[in-house]
N, C-alpha and C positions, 0 to 999 in steps of 0.2 A: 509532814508534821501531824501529831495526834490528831488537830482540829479540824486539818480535811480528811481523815479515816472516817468517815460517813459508815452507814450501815452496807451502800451497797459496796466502797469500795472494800471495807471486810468482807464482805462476803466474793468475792472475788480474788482477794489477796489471801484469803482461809488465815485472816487474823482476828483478833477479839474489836469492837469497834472501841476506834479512841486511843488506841496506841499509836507510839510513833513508829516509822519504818525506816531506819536509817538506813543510809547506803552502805555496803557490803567494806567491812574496814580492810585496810593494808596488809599487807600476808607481811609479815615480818620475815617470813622464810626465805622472801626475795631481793637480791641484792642489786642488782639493779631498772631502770625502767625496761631496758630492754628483755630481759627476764624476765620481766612483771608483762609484757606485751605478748610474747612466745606464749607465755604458758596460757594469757587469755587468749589468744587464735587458738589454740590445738584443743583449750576445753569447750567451748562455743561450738565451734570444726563436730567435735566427737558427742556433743548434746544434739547436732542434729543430721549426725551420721554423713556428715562431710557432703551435704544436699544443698547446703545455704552458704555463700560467699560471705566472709566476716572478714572486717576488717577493725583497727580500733580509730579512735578520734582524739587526736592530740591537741593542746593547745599549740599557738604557735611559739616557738624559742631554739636557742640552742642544741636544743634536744632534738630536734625534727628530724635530723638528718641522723643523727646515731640510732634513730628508731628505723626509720626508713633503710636505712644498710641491713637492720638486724631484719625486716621483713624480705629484703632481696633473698633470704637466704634463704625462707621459711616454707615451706611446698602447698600450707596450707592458707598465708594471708592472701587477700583479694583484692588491695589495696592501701592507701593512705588516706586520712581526711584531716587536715587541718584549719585549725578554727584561728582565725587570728584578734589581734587584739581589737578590733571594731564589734565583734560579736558579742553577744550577751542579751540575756532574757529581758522581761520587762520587772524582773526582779532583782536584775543586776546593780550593785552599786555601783555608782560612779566613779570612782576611785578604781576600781578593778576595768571598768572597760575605759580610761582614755590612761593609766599607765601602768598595766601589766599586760604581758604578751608584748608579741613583733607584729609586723603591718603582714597581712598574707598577703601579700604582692612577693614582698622580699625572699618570707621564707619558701612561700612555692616556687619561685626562682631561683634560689636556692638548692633546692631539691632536685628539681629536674634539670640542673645542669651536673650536680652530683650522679645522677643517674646514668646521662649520656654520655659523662667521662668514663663510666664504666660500662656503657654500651647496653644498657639495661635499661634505656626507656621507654621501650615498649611491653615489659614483663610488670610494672608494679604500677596501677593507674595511685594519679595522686588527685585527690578532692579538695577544694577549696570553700572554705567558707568565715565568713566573720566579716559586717559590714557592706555584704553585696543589697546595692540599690539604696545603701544609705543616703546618698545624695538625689536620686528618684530614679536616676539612671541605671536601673539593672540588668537588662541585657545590656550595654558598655562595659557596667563593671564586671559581667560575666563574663563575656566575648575575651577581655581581658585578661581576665587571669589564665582559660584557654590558651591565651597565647602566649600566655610567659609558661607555661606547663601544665598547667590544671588539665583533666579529664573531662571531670565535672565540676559542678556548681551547686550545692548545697544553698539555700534560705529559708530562714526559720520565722526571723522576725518583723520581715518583709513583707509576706503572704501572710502572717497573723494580722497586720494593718491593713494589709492590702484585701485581704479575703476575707477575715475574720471579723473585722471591724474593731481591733483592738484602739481604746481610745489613746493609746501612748504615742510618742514621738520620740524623735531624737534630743529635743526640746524639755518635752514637758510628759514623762513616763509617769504612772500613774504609781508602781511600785506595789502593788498589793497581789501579784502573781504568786505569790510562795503564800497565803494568808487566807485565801478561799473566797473572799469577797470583790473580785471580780464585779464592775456594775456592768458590762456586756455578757458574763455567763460563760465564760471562756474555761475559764483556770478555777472552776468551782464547781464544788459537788451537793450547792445550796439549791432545793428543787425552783426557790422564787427568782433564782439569778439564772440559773441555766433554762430555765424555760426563755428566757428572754431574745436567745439564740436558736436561731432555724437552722437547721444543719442542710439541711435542700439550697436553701440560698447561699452558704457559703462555700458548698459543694460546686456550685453553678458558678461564685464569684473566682472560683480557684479555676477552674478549666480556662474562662476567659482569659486570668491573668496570664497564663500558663499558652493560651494562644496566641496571644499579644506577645509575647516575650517571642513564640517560635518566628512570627512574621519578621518582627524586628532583626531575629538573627538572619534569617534571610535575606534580609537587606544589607548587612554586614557582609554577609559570606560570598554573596555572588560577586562583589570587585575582587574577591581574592578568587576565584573561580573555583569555589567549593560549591557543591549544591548537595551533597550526600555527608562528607568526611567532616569532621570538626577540626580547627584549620590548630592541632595541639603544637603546642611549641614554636609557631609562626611569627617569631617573633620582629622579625623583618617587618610584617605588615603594619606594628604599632609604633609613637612614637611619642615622645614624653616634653618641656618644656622645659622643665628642670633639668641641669644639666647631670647636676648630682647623682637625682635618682638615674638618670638613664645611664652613667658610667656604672653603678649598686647596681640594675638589674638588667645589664647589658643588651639594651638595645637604641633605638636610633632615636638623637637629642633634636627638637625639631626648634630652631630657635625664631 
């Protein structure tokens, strides 16, 4: 938005300052998302001379899976990432992150049983993200989704509270992230607000958290007798309470 276009971010973005910069609109030219996906792999692919693995970022829905077929096909994608419906910034409204999108649990489970029906799942990693660690437990919810199919593990808004020192919660989010007034210095390009943020110490706070998480997975992985592999699709080793979800994403009901 115009209001954070500062001077230096003009002059790095080689705009006039105080404009706005809207995101890049819809090609009308493209009929569907899966054409709208192809043709961002292959132009990203050919902007950096096929050096850099690109993948796109979906939300989670119905769509996951008709997107993910069209990448099996693609010689150029490197993957999948989906965001499910727990994710969202600290400028997220409320209304979009507790009822739009699906849970990533489901849809990544989804995916990578679609995958292995067609024996193809070890050619297209899929990424998981949206709502890991929301409840504090983020290596679990990670380990997790690993084991219903995820590759990886994606967190955005986790390590901004966790590392960053973002003053928001699940609770009580502060909301001024799209606005530039940020009172930690985070999401602004006001020189009296971002000076307020050390970047050495969150630098420092990000390796910890990030060590902390690898220990803890350690402690997960060694009863499954992993100690190098990440235990993908393991789904044998998890097991769930609800009976529901565990017949939804086919593993063992633990009652």
């Amino acid at each position: 938005m115009w209001f954070k276009v500062s001077k230096l971010i003009a002059r790095l973005r080689g705009v006039p300052e105080g404009v706005d910069l809207p995101s890049p609109p819809v090609h009308q030219t493209l009929y569907s998302i899966e054409e709208s996906v192809m043709k961002m792999i292959q132009t990203m692919s050919m902007a950096w001379n096929f050096r850099v693995p690109v993948y796109p970022k979906i939300s989670g829905s119905n769509s996951a899976k008709s997107v993910l077929n069209n990448l099996v096909r693609n010689p150029y994608a490197a993957g999948l990432l989906i965001d499910g419906i727990d994710g969202g910034t600290g400028a997220a409204y409320n209304v979009s992150m507790d009822t739009m999108g699906h849970p990533i649990a489901s849809n990544v489970r989804d995916c990578y049983l679609d995958l292995c029906a067609q024996g193809k799942q070890n050619e297209i990693p899929i990424f998981a993200a949206g709502g890991v660690g929301k409840t504090g437990n983020v290596t679990q919810n990670g380990m997790a989704l690993i084991m219903l199919g995820a590759s990886g593990v994606h967190m955005g808004k986790y390590m901004m509270q966790a590392a960053a020192g973002c003053l928001g919660s699940e609770q009580n989010r502060c909301n001024v992230c799209n606005i530039g007034i940020c009172p930690k210095g985070i999401t602004s390009q006001n020189p009296k607000l971002y000076r307020r943020l050390d970047p050495d110490q969150v630098a420092q706070r990000v390796v910890d958290t990030f060590m902390a998480i690898r220990t803890e997975m350690k402690k997960i992985m060694a009863p499954l007798g992993r100690s190098q592999s990440l235990p993908i699709g393991m789904s044998d080793a998890i097991g769930i309470s609800d009976e529901s979800a565990a017949n939804r994403l086919r593993i063992n009901y633990v009652c």
